[in-house]
N, C-alpha and C positions, 0 to 999 in steps of 0.2 A: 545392906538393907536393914532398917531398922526394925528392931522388933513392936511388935503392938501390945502393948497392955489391953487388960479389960474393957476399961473405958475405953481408949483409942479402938477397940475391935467393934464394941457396942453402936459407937458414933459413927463408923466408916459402914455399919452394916443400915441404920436410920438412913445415909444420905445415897445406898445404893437403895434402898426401900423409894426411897421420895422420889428418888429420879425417876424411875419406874411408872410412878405415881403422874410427874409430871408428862411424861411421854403421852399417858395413855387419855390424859386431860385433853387434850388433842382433837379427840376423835369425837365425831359428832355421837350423842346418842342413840340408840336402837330404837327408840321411838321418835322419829323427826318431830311428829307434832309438836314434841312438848318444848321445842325450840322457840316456838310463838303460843302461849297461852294464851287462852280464850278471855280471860281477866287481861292480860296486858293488850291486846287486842282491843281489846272495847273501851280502855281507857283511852287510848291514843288515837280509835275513829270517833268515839263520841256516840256511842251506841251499843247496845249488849249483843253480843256473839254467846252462841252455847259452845258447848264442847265440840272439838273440830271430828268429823268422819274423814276415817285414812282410806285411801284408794290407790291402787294403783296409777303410775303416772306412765302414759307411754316412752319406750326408747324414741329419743332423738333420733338413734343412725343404728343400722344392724351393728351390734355385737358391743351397745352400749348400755350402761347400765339402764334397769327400769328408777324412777324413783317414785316419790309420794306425790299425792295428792293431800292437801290439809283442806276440806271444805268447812268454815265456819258458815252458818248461818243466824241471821237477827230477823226474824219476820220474814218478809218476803225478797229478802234482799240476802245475799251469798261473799262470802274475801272467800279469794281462793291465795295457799301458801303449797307451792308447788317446789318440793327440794329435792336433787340429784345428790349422789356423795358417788365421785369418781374414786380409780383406782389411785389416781397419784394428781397434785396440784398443775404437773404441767401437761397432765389427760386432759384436767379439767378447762385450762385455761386455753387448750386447742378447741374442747368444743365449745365453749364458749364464744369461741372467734368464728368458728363455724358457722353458730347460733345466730350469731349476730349479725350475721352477712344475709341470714336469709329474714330476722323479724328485724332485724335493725333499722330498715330504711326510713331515713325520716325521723329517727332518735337520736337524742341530745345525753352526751358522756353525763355522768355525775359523778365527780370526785369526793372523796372521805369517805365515800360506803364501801367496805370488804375493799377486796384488793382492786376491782375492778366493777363498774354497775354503769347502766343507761336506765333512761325509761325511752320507751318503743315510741311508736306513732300513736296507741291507743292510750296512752298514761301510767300503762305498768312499767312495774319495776324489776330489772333483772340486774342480779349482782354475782356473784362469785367470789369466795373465801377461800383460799389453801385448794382442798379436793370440792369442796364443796361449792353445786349453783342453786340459787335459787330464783323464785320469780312470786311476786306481790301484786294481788290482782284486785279492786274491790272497791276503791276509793280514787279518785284524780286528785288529791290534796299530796301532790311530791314531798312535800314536808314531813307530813304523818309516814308516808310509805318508806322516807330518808330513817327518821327514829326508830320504826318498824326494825328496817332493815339493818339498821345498828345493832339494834339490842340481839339480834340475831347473831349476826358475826361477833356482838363481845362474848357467844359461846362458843363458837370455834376455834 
């Protein structure tokens, strides 16, 4: 085995540091909200949102995660950005199928968003990332809620 000089120790210690680094890039944030800023929000409906209120979001099924509620508000009108982060990508992509069995009727697949996504019978939109679901409520323009739901998954 060969030996490591300084340099050779220095470098192999930077690309065990990064990696680490990279792993952890990974994981959603601890505050979901700031996944959809109220600024990127309002560019892409075409109207100003304040700053979103976090609330709790009820479990889906006993013994599943709770997630977020993200309510922005513009006047009198509400987007609601509702995010789950599951224990593992193929928890998530169970309940998801679950989900969908029971709001899906009557919803049309939409492909390029996160790993998987529909919009329902009402116009929202529910996608799915890695561990992570979320659901886009607020506007019927699929477009804007398609870009929405982009810029969301290029954080996870």
């Amino acid at each position: 085995m060969p030996k490591l000089n300084g340099l050779s120790l220095i470098v192999a210690l930077l690309l065990i540091a990064c990696s680490g680094e990279l792993a952890r890039a990974t994981e959603p944030p601890t505050d979901l909200c700031s996944l959809l800023p109220a600024a990127v929000l309002s560019k892409a409906v075409g109207q100003t949102y304040g700053a979103p209120t976090a609330t709790i979001a009820p479990r889906p099924f006993p013994n599943t995660n709770q997630g977020t509620n993200c309510t922005y508000k513009s006047g009198a009108h509400s987007f609601l950005f509702r995010v789950y982060v599951d224990p593992s990508a193929s928890t998530s992509a169970d309940l998801f199928a679950k989900l969908k069995s029971y709001f899906g009727s009557g919803s049309k697949d939409v492909s390029g968003v996160g790993d998987e996504a529909y919009l329902d019978k009402f116009g929202d939109l529910h996608v799915r990332k890695g561990k992570v679901r979320y659901f886009l409520s607020g506007t019927r323009d699929s477009e804007k809620l398609n870009d929405l739901a982009n810029g969301i998954a290029a954080q996870l």
